[in-house]
PyMOL Python script that loads the backbone (N, CA, C, O; Angstrom):
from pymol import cmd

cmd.read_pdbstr("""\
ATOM      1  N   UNK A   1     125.589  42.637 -28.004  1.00  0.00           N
ATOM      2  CA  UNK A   1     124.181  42.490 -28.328  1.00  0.00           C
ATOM      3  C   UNK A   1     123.960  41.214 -29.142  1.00  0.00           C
ATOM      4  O   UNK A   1     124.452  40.855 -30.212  1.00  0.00           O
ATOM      5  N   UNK A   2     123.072  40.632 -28.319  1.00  0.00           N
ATOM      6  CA  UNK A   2     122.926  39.368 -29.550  1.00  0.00           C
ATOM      7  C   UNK A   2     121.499  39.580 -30.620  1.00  0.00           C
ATOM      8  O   UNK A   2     120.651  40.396 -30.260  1.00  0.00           O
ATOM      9  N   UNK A   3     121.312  38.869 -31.828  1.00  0.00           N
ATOM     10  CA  UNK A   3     120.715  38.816 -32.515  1.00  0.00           C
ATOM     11  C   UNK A   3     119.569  39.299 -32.495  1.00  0.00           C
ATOM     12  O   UNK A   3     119.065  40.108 -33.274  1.00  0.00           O
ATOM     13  N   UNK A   4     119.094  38.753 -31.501  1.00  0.00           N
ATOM     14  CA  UNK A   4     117.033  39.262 -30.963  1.00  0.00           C
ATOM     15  C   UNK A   4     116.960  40.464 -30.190  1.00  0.00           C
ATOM     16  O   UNK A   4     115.930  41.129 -30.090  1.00  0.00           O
ATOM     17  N   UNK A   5     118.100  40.758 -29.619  1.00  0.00           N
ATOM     18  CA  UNK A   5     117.833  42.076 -29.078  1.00  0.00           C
ATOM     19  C   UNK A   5     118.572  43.142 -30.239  1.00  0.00           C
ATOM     20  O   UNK A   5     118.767  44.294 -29.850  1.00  0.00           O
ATOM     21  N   UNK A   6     118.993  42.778 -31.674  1.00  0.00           N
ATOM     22  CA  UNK A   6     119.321  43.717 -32.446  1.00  0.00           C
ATOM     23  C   UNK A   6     117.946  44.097 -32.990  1.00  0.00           C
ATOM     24  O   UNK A   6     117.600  45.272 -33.114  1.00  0.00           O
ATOM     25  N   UNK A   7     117.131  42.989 -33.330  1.00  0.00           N
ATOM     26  CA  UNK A   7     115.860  42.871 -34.118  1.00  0.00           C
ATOM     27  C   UNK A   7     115.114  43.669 -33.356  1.00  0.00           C
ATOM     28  O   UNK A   7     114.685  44.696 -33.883  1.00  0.00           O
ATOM     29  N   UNK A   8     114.794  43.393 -31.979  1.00  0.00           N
ATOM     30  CA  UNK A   8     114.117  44.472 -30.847  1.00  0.00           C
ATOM     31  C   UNK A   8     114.534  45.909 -30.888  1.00  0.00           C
ATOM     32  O   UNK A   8     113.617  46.674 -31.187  1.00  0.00           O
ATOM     33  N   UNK A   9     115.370  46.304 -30.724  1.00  0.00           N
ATOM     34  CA  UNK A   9     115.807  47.577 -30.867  1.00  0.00           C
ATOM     35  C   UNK A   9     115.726  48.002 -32.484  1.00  0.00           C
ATOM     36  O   UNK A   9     116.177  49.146 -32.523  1.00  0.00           O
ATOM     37  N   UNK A  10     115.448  47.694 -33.488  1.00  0.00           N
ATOM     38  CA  UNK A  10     115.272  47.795 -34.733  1.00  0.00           C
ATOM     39  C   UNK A  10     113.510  48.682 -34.700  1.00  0.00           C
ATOM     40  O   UNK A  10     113.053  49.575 -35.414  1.00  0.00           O
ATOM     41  N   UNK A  11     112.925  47.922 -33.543  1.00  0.00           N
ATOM     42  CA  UNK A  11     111.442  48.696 -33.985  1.00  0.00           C
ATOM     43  C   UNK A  11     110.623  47.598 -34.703  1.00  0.00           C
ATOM     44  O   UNK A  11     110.911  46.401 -34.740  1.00  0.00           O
ATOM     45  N   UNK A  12     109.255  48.374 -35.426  1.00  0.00           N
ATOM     46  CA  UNK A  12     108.933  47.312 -35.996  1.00  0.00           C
ATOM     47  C   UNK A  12     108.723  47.253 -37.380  1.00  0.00           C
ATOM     48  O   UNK A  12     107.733  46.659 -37.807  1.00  0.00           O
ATOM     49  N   UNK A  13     109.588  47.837 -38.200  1.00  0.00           N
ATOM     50  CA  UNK A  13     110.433  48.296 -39.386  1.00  0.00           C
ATOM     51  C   UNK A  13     110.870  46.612 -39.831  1.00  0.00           C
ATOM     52  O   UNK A  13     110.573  46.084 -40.903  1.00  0.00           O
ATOM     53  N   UNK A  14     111.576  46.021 -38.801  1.00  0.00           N
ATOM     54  CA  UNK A  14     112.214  44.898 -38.503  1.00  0.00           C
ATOM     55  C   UNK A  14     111.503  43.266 -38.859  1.00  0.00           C
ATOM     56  O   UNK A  14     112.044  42.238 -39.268  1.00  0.00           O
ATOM     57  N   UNK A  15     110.085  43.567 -38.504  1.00  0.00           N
ATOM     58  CA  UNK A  15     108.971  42.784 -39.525  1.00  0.00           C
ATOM     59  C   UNK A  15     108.665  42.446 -40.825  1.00  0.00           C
ATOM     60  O   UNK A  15     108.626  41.308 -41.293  1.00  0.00           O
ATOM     61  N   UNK A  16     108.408  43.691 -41.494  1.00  0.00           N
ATOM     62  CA  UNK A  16     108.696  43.586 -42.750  1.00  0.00           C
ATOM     63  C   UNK A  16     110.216  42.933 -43.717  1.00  0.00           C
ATOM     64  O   UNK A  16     110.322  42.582 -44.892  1.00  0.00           O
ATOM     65  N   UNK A  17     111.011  42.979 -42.816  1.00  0.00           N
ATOM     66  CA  UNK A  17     112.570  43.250 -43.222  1.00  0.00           C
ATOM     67  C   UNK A  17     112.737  42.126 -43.448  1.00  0.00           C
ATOM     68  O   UNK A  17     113.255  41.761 -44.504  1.00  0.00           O
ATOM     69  N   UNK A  18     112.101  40.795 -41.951  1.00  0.00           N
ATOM     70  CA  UNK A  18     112.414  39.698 -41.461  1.00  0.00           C
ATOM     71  C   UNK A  18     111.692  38.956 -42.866  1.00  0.00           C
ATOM     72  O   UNK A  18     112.341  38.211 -43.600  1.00  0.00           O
ATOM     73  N   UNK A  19     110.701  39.189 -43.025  1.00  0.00           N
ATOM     74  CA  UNK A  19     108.943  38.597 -43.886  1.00  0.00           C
ATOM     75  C   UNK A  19     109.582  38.703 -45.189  1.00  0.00           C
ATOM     76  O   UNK A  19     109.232  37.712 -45.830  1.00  0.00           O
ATOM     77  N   UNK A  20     110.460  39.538 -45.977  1.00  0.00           N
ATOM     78  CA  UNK A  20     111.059  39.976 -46.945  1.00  0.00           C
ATOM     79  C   UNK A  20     112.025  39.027 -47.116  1.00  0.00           C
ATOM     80  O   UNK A  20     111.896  38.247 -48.060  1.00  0.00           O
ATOM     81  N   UNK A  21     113.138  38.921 -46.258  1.00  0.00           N
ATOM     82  CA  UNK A  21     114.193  38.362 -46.330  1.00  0.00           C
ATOM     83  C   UNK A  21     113.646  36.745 -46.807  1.00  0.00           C
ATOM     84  O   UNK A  21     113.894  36.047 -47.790  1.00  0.00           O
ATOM     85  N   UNK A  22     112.884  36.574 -45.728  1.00  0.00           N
ATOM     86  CA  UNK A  22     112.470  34.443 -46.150  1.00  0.00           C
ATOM     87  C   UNK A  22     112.150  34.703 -47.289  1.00  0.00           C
ATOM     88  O   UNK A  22     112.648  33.881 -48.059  1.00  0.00           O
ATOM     89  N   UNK A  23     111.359  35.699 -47.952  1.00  0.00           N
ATOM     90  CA  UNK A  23     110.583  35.538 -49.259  1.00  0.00           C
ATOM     91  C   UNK A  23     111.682  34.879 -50.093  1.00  0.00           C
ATOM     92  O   UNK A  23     111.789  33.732 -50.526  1.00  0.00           O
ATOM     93  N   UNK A  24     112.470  35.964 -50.184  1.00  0.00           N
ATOM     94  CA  UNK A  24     113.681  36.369 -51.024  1.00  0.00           C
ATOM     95  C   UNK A  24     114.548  34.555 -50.765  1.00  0.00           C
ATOM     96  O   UNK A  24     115.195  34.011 -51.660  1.00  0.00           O
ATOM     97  N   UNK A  25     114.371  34.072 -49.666  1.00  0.00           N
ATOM     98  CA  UNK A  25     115.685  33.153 -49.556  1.00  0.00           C
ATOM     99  C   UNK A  25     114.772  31.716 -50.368  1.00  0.00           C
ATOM    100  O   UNK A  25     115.270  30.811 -51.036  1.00  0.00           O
ATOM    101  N   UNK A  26     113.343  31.933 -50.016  1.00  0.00           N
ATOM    102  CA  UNK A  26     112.494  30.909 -50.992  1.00  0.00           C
ATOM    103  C   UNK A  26     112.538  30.886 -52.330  1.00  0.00           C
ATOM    104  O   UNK A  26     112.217  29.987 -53.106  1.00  0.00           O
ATOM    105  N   UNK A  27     113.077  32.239 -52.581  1.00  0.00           N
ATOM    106  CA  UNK A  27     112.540  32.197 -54.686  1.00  0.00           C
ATOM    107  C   UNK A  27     113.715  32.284 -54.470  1.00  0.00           C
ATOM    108  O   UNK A  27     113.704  33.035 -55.445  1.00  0.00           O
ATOM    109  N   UNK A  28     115.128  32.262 -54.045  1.00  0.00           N
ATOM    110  CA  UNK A  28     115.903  31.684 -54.700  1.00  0.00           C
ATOM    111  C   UNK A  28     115.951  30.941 -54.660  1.00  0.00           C
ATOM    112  O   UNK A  28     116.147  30.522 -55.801  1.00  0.00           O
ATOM    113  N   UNK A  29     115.888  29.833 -53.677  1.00  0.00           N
ATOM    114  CA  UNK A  29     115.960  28.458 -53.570  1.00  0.00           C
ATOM    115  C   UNK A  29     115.685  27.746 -55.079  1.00  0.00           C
ATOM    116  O   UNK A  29     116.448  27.210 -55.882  1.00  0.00           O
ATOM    117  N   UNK A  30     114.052  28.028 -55.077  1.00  0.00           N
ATOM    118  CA  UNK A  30     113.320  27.885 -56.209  1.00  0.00           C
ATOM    119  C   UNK A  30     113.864  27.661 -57.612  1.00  0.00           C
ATOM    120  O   UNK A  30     113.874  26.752 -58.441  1.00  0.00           O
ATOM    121  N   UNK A  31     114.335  28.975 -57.492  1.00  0.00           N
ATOM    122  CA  UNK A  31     115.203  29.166 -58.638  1.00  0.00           C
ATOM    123  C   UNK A  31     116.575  28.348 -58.874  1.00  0.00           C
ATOM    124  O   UNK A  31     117.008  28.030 -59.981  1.00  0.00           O
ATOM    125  N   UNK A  32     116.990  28.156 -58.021  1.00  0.00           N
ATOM    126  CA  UNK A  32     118.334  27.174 -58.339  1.00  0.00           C
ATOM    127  C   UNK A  32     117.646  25.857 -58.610  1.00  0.00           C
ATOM    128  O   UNK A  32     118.045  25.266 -59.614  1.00  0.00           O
ATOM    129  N   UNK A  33     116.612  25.241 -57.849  1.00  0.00           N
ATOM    130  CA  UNK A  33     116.144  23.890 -58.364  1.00  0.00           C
ATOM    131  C   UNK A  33     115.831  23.734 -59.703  1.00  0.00           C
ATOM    132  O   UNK A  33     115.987  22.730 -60.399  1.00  0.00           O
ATOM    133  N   UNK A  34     115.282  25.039 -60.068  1.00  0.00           N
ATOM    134  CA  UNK A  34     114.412  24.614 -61.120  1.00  0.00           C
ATOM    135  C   UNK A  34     115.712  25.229 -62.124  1.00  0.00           C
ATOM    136  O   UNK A  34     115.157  25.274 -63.222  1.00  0.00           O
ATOM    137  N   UNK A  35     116.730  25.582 -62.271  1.00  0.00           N
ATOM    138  CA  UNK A  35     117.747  26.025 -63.262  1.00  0.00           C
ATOM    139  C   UNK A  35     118.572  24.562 -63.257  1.00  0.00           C
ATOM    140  O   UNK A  35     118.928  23.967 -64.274  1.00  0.00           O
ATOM    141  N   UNK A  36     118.751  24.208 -62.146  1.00  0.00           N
ATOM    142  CA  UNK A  36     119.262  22.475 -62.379  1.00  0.00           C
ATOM    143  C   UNK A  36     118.672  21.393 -62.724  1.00  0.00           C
ATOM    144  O   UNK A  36     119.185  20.321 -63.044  1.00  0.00           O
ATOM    145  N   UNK A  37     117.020  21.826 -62.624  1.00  0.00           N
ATOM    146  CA  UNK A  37     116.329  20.941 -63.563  1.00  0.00           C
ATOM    147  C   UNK A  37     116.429  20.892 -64.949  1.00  0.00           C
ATOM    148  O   UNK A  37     116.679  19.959 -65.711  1.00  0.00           O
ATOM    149  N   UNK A  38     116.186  22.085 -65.137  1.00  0.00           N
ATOM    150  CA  UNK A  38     115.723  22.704 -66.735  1.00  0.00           C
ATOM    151  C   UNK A  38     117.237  21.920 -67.280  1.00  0.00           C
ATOM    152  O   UNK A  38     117.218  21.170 -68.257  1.00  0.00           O
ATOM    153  N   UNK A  39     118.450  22.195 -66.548  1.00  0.00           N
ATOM    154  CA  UNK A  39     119.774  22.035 -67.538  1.00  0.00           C
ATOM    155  C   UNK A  39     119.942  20.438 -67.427  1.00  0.00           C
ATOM    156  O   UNK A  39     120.876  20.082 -68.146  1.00  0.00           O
ATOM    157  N   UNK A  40     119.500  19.661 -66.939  1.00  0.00           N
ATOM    158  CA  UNK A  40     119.558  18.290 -66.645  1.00  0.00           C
ATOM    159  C   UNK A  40     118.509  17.690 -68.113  1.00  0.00           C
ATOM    160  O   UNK A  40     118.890  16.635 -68.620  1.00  0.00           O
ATOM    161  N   UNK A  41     117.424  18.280 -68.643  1.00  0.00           N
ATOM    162  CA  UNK A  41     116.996  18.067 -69.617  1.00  0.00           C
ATOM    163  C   UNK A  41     117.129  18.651 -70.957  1.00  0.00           C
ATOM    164  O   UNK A  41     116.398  18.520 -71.938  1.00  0.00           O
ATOM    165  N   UNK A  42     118.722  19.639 -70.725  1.00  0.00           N
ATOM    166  CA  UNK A  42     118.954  19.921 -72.371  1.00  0.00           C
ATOM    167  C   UNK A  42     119.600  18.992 -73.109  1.00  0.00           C
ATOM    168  O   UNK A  42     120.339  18.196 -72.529  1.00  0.00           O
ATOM    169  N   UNK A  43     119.499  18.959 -73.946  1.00  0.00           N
ATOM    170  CA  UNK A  43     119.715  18.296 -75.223  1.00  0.00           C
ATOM    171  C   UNK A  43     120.350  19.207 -76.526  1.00  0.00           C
ATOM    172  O   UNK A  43     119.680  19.465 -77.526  1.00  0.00           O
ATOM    173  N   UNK A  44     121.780  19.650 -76.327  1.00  0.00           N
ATOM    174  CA  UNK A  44     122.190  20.437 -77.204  1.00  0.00           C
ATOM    175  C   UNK A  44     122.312  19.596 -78.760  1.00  0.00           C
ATOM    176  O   UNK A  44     122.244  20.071 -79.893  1.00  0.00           O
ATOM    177  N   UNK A  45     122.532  18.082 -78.287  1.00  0.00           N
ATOM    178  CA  UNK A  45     122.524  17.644 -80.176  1.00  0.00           C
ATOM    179  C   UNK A  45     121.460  17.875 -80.767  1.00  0.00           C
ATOM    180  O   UNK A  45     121.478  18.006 -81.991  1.00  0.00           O
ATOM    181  N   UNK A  46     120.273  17.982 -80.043  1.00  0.00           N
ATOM    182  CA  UNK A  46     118.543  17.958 -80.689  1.00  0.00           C
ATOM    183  C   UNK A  46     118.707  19.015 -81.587  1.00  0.00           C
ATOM    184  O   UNK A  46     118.265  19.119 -82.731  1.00  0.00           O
ATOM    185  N   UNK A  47     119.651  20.078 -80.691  1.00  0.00           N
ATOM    186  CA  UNK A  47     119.147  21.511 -81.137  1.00  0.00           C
ATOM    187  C   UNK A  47     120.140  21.732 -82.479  1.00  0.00           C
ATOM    188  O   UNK A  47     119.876  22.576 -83.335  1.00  0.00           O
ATOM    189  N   UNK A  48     121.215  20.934 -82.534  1.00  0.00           N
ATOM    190  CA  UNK A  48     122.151  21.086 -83.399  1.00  0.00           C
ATOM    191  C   UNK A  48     121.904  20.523 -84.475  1.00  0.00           C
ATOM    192  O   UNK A  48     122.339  21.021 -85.513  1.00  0.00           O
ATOM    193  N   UNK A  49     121.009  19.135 -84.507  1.00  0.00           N
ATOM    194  CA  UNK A  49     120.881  18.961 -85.636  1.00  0.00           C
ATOM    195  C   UNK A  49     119.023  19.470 -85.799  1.00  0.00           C
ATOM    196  O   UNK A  49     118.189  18.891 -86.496  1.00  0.00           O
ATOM    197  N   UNK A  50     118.895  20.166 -85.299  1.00  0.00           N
ATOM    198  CA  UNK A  50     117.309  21.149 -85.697  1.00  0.00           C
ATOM    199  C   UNK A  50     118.128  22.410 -86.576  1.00  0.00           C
ATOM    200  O   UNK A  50     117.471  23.115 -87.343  1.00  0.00           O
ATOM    201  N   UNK A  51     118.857  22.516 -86.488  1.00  0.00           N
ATOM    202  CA  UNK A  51     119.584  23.878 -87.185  1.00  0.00           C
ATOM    203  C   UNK A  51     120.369  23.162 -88.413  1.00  0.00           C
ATOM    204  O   UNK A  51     120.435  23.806 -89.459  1.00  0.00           O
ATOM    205  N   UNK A  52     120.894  22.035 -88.368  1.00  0.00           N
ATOM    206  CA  UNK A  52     121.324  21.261 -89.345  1.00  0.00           C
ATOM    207  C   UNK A  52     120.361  21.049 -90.652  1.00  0.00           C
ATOM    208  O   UNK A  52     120.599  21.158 -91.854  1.00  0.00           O
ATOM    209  N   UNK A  53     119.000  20.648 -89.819  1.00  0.00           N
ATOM    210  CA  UNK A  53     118.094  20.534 -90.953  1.00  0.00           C
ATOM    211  C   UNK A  53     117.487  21.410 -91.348  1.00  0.00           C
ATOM    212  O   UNK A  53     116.872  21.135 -92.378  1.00  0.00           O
ATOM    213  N   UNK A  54     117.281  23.085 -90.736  1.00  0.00           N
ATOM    214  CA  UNK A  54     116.665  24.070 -91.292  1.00  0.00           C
ATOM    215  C   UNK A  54     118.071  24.377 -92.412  1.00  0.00           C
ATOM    216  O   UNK A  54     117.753  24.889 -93.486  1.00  0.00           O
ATOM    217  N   UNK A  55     119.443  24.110 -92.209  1.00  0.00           N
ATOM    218  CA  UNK A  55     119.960  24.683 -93.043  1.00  0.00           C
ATOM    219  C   UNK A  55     119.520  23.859 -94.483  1.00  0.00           C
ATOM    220  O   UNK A  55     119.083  24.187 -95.586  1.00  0.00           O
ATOM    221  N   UNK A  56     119.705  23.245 -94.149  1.00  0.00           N
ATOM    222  CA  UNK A  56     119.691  21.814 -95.325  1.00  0.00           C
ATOM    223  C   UNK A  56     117.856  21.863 -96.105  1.00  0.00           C
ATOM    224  O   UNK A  56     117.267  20.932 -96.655  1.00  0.00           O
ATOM    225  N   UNK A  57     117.385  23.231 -95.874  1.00  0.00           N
ATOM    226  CA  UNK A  57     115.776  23.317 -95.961  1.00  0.00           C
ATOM    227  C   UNK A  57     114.892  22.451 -95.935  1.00  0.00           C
ATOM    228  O   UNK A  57     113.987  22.341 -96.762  1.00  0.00           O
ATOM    229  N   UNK A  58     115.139  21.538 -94.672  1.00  0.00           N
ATOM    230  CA  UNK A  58     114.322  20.308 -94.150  1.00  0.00           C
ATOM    231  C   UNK A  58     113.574  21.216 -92.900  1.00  0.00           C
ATOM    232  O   UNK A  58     113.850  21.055 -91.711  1.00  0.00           O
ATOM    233  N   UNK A  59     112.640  22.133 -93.379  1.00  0.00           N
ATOM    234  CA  UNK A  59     111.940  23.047 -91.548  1.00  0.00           C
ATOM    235  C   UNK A  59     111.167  22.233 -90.958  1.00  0.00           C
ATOM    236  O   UNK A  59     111.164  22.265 -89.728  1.00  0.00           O
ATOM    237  N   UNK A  60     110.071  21.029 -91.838  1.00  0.00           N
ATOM    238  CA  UNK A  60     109.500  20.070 -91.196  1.00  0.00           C
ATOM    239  C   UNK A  60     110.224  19.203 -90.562  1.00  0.00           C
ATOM    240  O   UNK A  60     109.805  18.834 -89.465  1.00  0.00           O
ATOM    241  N   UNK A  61     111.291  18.736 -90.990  1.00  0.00           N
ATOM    242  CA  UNK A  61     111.977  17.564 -90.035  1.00  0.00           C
ATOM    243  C   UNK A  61     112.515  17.952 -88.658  1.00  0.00           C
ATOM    244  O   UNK A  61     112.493  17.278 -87.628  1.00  0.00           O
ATOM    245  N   UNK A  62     113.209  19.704 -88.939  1.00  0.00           N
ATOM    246  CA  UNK A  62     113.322  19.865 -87.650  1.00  0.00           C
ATOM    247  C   UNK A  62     112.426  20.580 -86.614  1.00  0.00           C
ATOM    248  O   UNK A  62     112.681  20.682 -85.414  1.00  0.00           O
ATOM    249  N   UNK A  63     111.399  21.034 -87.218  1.00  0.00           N
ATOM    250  CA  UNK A  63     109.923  20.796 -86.359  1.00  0.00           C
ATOM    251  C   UNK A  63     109.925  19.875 -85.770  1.00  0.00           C
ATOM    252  O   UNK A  63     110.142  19.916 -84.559  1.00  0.00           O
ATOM    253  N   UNK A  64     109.697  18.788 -86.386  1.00  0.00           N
ATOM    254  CA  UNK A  64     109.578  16.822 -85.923  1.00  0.00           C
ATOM    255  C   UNK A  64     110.122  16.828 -84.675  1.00  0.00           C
ATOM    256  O   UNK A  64     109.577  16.426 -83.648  1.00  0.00           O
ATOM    257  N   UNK A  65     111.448  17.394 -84.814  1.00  0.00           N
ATOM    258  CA  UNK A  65     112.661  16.788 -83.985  1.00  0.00           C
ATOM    259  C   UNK A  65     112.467  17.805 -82.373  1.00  0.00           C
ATOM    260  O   UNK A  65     112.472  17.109 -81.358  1.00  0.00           O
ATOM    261  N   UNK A  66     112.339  19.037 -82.198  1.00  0.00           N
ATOM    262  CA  UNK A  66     112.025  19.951 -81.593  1.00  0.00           C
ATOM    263  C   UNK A  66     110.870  19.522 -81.207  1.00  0.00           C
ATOM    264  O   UNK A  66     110.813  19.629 -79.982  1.00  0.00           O
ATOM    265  N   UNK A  67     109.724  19.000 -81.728  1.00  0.00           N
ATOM    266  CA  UNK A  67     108.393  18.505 -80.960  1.00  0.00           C
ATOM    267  C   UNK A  67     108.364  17.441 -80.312  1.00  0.00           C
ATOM    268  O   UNK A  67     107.446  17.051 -79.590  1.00  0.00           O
ATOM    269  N   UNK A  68     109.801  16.689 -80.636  1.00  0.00           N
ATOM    270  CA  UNK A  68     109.884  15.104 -79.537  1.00  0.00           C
ATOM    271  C   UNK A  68     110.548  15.891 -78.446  1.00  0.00           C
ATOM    272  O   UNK A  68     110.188  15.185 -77.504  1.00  0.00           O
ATOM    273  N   UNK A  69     111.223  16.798 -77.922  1.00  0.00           N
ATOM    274  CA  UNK A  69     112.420  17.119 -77.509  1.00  0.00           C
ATOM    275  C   UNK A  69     112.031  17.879 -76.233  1.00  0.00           C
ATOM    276  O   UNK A  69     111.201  18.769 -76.047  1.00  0.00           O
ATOM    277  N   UNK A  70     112.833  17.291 -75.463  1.00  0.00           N
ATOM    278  CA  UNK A  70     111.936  18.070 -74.074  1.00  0.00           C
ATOM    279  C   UNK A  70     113.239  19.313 -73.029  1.00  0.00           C
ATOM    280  O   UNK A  70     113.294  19.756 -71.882  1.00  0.00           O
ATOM    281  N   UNK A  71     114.310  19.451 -74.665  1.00  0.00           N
ATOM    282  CA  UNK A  71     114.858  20.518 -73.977  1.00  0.00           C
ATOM    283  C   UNK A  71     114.135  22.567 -74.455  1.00  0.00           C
ATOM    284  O   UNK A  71     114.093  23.239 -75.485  1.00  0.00           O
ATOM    285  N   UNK A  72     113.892  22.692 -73.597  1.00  0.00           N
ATOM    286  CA  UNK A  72     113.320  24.100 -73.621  1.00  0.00           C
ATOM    287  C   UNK A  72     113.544  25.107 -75.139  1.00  0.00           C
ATOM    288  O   UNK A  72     112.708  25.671 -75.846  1.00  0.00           O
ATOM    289  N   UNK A  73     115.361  25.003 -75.257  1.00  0.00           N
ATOM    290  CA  UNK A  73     115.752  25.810 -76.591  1.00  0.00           C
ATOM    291  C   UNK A  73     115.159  24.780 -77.825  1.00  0.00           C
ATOM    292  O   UNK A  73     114.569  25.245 -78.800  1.00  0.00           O
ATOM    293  N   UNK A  74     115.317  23.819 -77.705  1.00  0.00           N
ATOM    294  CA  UNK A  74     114.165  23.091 -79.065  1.00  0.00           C
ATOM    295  C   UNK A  74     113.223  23.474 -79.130  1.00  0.00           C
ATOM    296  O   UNK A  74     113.148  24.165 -80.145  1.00  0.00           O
ATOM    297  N   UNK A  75     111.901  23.437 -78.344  1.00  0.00           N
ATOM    298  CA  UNK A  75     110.891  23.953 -77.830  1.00  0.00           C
ATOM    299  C   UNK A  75     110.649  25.189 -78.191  1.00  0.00           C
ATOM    300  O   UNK A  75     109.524  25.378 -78.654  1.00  0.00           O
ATOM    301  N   UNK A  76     111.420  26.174 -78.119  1.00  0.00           N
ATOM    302  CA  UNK A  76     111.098  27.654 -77.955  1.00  0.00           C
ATOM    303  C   UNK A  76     111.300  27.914 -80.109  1.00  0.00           C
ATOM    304  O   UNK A  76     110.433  28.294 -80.896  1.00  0.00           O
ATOM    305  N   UNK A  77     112.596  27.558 -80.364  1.00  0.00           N
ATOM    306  CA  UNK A  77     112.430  26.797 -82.370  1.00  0.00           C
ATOM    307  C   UNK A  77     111.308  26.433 -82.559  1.00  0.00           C
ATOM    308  O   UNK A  77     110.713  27.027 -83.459  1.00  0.00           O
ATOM    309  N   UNK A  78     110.764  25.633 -82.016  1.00  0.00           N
ATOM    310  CA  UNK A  78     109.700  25.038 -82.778  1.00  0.00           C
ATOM    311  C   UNK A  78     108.620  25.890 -82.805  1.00  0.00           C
ATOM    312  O   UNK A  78     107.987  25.931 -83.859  1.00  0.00           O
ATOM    313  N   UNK A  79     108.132  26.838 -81.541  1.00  0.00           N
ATOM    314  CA  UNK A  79     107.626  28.064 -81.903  1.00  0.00           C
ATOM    315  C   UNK A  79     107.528  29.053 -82.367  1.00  0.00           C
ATOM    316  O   UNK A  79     106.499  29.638 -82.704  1.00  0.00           O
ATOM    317  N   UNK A  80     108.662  29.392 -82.452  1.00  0.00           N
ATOM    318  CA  UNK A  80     109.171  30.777 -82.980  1.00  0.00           C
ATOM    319  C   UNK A  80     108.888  30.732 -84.124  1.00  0.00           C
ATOM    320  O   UNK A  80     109.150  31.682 -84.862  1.00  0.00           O
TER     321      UNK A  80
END
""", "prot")
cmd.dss("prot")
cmd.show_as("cartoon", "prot")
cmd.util.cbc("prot")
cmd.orient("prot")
């Protein structure tokens, strides 16, 4: 049996299944682009010395530093 006559004999159960599957193969796609984006713009020293200066009770400087910083975990510090 090849492929299209498995899908045929499936009914039409086999529609939904098909319509599902692309969804599914798009948001991952998605998802891997945008996880190799996001990691292409971290910046772990930003974040290291943002924790450097909260220790050192500088919270404005590493505000400062987290608000230039266009990696996400700086970002998410500077809100929190």
């Amino acid at each position: 049996m090849t492929a299209m006559e498995l899908f045929k004999h499936g009914g039409p159960i086999m529609w939904p299944i098909l319509i599902t599957s692309f969804i599914l193969i798009t948001v991952a796609i998605e998802r891997v682009i945008f996880i190799f984006r996001e990691n292409g713009r971290r910046q772990p020293e930003v974040v290291e010395k943002m924790l450097e200066k909260v220790e050192a009770n500088d919270v404005n400087g590493a505000l400062e530093l987290g608000k230039k910083s266009e990696d996400y975990v700086a970002r998410i510090l500077v809100y929190a």
